[in-house]
C-alpha positions in Angstrom: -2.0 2.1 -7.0 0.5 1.3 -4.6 -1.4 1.6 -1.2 -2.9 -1.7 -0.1 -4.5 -0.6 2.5 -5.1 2.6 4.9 -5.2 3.4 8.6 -7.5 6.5 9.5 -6.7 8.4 12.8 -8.8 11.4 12.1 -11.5 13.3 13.4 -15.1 12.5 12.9 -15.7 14.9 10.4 -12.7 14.6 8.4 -13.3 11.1 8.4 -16.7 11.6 6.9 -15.5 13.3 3.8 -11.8 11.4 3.5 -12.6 7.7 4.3 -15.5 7.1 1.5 -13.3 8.4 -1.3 -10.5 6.3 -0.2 -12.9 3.1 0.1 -13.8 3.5 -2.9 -10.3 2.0 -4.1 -8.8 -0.3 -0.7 -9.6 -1.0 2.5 -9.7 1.8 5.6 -9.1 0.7 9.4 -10.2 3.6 11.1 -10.5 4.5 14.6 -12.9 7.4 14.0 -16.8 7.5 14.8 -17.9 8.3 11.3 -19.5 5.3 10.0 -20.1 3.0 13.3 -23.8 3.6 13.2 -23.9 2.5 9.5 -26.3 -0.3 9.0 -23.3 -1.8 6.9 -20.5 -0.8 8.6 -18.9 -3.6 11.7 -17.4 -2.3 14.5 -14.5 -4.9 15.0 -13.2 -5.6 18.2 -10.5 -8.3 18.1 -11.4 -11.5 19.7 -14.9 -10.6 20.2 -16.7 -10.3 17.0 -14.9 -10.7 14.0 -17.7 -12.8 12.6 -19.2 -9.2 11.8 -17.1 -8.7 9.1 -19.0 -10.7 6.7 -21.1 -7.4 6.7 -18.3 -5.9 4.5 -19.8 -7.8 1.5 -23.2 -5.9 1.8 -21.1 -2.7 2.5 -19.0 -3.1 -1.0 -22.7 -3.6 -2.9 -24.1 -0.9 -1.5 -21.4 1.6 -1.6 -19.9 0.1 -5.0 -16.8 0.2 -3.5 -13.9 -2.0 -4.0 -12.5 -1.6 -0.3 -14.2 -0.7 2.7 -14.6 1.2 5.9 -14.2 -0.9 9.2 -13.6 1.4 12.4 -13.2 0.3 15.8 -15.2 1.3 18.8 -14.7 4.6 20.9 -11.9 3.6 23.4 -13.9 3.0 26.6 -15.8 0.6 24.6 -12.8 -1.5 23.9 -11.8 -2.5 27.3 -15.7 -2.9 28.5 -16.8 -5.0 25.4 -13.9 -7.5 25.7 -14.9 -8.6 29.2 -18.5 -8.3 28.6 -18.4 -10.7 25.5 -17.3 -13.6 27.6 -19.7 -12.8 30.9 -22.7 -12.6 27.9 -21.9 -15.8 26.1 -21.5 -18.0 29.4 -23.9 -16.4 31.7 -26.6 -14.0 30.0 -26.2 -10.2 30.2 -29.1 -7.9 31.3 -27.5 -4.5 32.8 -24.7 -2.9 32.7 -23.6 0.0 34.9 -20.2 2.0 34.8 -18.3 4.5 35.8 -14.8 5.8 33.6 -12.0 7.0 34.8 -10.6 8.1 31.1 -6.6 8.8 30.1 -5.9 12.4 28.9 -5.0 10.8 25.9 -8.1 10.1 24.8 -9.4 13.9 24.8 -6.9 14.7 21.7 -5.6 18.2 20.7 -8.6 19.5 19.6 -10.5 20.9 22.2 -8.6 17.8 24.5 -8.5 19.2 27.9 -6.3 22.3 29.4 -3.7 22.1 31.5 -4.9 23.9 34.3 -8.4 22.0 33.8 -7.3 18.9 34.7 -4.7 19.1 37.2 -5.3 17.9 40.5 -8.9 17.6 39.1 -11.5 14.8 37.5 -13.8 15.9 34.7 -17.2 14.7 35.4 -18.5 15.0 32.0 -17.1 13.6 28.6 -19.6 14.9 25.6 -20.9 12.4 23.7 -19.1 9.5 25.5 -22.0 8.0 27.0 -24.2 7.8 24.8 -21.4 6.1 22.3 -20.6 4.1 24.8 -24.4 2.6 25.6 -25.3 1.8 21.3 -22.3 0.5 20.8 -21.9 -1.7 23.4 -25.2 -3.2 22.0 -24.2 -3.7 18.5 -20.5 -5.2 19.2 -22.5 -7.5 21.8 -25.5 -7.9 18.7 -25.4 -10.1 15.9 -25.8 -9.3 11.9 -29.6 -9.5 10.8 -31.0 -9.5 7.4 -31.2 -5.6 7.8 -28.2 -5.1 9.7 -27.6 -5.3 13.3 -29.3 -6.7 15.8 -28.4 -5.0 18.6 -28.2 -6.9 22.2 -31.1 -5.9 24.8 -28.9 -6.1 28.1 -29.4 -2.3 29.5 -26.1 0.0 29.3 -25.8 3.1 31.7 -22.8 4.9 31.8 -20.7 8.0 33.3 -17.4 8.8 31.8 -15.0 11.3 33.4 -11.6 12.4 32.6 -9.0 12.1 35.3 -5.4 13.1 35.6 -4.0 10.0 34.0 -1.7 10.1 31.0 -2.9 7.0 29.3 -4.9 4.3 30.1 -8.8 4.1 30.7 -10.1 2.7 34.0 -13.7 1.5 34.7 -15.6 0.2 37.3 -18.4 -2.1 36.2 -21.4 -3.5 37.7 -22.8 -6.6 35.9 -26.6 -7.8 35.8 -26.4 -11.4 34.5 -28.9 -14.2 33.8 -27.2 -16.3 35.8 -26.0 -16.4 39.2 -22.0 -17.5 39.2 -19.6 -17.3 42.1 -16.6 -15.6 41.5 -14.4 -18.4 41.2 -16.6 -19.2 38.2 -16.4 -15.9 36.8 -12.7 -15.4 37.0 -11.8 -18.7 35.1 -14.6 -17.6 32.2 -12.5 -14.0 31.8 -9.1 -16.0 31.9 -10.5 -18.6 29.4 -11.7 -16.4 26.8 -9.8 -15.3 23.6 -7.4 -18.2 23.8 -7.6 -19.5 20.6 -7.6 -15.8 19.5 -4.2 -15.5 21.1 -2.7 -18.8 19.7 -2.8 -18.0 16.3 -0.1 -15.3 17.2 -0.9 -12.9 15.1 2.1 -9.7 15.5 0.0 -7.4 17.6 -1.8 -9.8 19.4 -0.9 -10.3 22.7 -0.5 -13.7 24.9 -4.2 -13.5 26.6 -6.8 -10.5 26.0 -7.6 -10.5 29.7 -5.5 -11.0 32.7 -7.2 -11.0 36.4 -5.3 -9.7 39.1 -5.9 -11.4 42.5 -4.2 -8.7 43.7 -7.1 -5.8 45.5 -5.0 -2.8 44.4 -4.4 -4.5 40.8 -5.9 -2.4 38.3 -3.9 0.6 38.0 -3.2 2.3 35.0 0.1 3.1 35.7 1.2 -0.7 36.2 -1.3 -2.5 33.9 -1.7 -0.5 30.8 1.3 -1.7 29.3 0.2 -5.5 29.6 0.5 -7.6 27.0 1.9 -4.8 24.8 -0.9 -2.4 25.6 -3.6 -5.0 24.3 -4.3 -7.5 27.4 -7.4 -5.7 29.2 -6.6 -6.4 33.1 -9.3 -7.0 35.7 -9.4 -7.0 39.6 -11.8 -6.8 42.5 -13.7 -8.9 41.0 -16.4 -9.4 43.5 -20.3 -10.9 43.6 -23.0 -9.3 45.7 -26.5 -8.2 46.0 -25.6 -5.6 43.4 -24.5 -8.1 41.1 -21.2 -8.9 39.7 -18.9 -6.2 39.9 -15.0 -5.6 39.1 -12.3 -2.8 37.7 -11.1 -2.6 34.8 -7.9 -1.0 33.0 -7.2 -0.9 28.9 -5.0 1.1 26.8 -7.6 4.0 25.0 -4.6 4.5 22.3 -3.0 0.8 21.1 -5.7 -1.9 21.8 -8.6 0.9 21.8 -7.2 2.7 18.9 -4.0 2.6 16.6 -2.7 -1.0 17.7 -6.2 -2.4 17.6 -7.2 -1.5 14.2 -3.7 -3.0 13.0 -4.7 -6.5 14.7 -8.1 -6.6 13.0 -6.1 -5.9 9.5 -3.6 -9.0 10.5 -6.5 -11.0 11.3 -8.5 -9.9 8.1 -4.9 -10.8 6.5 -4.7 -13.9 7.9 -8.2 -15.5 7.6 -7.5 -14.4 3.8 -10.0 -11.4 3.8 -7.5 -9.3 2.5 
């Protein structure tokens, strides 16, 4: 009786079997994969599409539960979603091609990734990753139906590696969109969005939740994961061409994608008097 609330950092499995009995009593923030696929389960990105949460009313019906389960996306989402959200809602999004450069961090303890694997090396092949990656892409980017989610059409294609990087995920996108912005138009959407996120200054949040970098060595992982406290996602060579819009990314896999991300979408749940 004296546990408000929960944050889950466990393994899929675990999660499974651990998270529904503790729903049953208070809310759980999890960063697992258990219950994203849920028909009443949000997957909250903060910023992007807390609106979902109104889902968690079905959820507690359904489930007889008093709390809830709300999990956050796998951690290449993160960083991908919270630039796409902005590029989708100004300009139309119809395909959407990447390539990860992933943090060892993000491979766990368990298998994770030996030693001698990954040094002086770049895993081509993440299981699962991918095809997390695409379907949820489509249901943060979606909307809540009658039924559930409606998922958004644009076309997701990626390849995830793991590369010999301590934290930090880096991707490299290439954007299909409706529209047909210039760059200049494009940088000053990503720098606009999530303001009024931001200003309600919220402990975890940080001052913007995406920073573009002039600068055509800007991303690196080693000098941009840390921004804004690990939750700013930073962006450079941002470029259009015939291939369409294209750019880097970098985003912390382990505070905005995992721990500190699932505490900012309890404040905001606190604030907004969800909680």
């Amino acid at each position: 009786d004296s546990v408000d609330l929960v944050f889950a950092a466990i393994e899929s499995d675990a999660a499974k079997e651990v998270e529904p009995r503790l729903a049953v009593k208070i809310p759980v923030f999890s960063t697992a994969s258990a219950f994203r696929r849920e028909s009443d389960v949000p997957i909250a990105v903060p910023g992007v599409n807390l609106d979902q949460l109104s889902v968690l009313d079905a959820q507690r019906k359904n489930r007889g539960w008093e709390g809830f389960v709300v999990p956050l996306p796998n951690c290449t989402t993160m960083g991908l979603v919270v630039t796409l959200k902005p590029l989708a809602d100004a300009f139309g999004l119809e395909q959407v091609i990447l390539t990860s450069m992933q943090g060892l961090s993000g491979a766990g303890r368990t298998p994770g990734v030996g030693a001698m694997d990954i040094l002086d090396n770049i895993i081509p092949f993440i299981s699962g990753e991918e095809e997390k990656v695409a379907w949820e892409t489509g249901k943060v980017l979606g909307s809540v139906g009658s039924s559930g989610f409606d998922h958004h059409q644009a076309l997701v294609s990626a390849t995830c590696t793991r590369a010999n990087v301590s934290e930090g995920h880096t991707e490299a996108v290439t954007v299909r969109l409706t529209q047909t912005p210039d760059a200049a138009e494009v940088q000053s959407v990503l720098q606009d969005f999530g303001k009024e996120f931001c200003a309600r200054r919220l402990p975890s949040a940080p001052e913007a939740l995406i920073h573009v970098h002039d600068d055509p060595f800007r991303p690196q992982p080693k000098l941009d994961r840390e921004a804004g406290g690990g939750m700013t996602t930073s962006v450079g060579r941002l470029r259009v061409d015939e291939a369409g819009l294209r750019y880097m990314l970098v985003s912390h896999n382990t505070k905005m994608g995992a721990a500190k991300g699932a505490v900012l979408v309890a404040e905001h749940m606190a604030d907004s008097g969800q909680l």
